[in-house]
N, C-alpha and C positions, 0 to 999 in steps of 0.2 A: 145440878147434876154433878157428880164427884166422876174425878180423874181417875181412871183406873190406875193402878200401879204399875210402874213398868216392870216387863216382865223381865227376870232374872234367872241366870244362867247357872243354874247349879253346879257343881264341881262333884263328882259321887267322890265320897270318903277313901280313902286307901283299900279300911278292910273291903269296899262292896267292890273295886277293883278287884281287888284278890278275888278274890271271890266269884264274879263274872270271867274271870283269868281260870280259873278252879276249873268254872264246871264246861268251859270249852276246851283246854286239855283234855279235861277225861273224858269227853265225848269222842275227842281225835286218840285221845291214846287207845281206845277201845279197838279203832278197826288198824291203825300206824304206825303210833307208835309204841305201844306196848299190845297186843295181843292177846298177850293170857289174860292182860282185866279182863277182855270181852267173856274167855274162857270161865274164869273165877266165879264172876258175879252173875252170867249168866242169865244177862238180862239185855246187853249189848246187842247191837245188829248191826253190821258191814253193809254200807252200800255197794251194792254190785254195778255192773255195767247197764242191768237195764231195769234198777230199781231194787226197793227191797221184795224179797223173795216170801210168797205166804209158804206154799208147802211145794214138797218135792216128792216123786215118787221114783223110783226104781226099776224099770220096768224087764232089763234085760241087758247082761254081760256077756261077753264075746273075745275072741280071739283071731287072731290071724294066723300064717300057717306057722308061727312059732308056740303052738297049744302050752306047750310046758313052762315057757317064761311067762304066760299068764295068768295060771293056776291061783297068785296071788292077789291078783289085780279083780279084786270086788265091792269097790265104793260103796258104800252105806249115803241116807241121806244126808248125812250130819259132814260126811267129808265132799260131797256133791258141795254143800252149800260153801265148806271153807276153799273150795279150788273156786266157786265164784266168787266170793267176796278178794278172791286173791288175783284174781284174772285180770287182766285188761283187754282192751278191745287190741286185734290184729288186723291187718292187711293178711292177705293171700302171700304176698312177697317174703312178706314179714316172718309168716310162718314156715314159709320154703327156707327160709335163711339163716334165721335164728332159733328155730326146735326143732330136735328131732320128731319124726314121727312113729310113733309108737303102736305096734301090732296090735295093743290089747285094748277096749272099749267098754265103756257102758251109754246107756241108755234110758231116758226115762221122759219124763212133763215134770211142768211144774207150773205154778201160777205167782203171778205179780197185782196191782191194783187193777191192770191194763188190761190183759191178756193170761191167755194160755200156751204157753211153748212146750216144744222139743227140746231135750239138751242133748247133746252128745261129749263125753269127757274120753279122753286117752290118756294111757297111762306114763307118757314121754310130758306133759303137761301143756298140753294143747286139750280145746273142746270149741264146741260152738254152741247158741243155741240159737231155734227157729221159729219164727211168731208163725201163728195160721194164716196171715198172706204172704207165706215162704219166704219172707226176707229173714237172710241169716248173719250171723253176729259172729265173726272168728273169734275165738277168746284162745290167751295164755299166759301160763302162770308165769312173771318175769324171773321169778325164783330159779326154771326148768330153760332159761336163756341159755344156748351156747355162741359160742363166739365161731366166726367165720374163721375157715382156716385158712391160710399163708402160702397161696402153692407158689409162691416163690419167683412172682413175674414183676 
């Protein structure tokens, strides 16, 4: 019976380096750090907070009793998805503290591998969304952060 050979530790080449270097950047650059690749190519997908996203619908935009400042405020699916992929999860506190909250709103569903949800997005960049055994998700965009004010004690 013959000795197997001992097994031997490959080194991968520089280029395959590179190369596995390559294509985990441009996976991270897609949702991180570069953005428009995901935009350009068109083929990219953000993970969001509670997975990737199949579709979204739109179901119903609103206001509060500032009607004329929200005239504008009409999210499309395509900006629904980019305020998720952008979102992070909040605290209650978090949201009292750090965004304002915003009179204007939409509304819709959307589906995941998982489930079916509610979303709700405001136009100050806060939203949440709500699976069917009503547990709910606070999201906001860290982009629409403000900073605590200073009252001076």
């Amino acid at each position: 019976m013959e000795a197997a050979a001992p097994a031997r530790h490959v080194i991968p080449s520089m280029a395959a380096r590179r190369h596995r270097l390559r294509r985990a950047l441009t996976a991270l650059s897609a949702c991180a750090i570069l953005p428009a690749v995901a935009l350009v190519s068109g083929t990219a997908r953000c993970a969001t907070p509670i997975g990737e996203i199949g579709w979204i619908e739109v179901r119903a935009t609103g206001q509060g009793p500032e009607a004329e400042a929200c005239s504008r405020f009409r999210p499309d699916a395509a900006q629904v998805r980019e305020f998720l992929e952008r979102a992070i999860v909040i605290s209650g506190r978090q949201e009292h503290d750090f965004f304002n909250h915003g009179p204007c709103w939409a509304r819709g569903t959307l589906t995941n591998a998982f489930d079916h949800w509610e979303w709700e997005m405001r136009d100050m960049g806060t939203g949440l969304v709500r699976a069917t055994n009503g547990e709910v998700i606070l999201l906001g965009d860290p982009a629409m952060r403000v900073a605590l004010e200073d009252d001076g004690s």
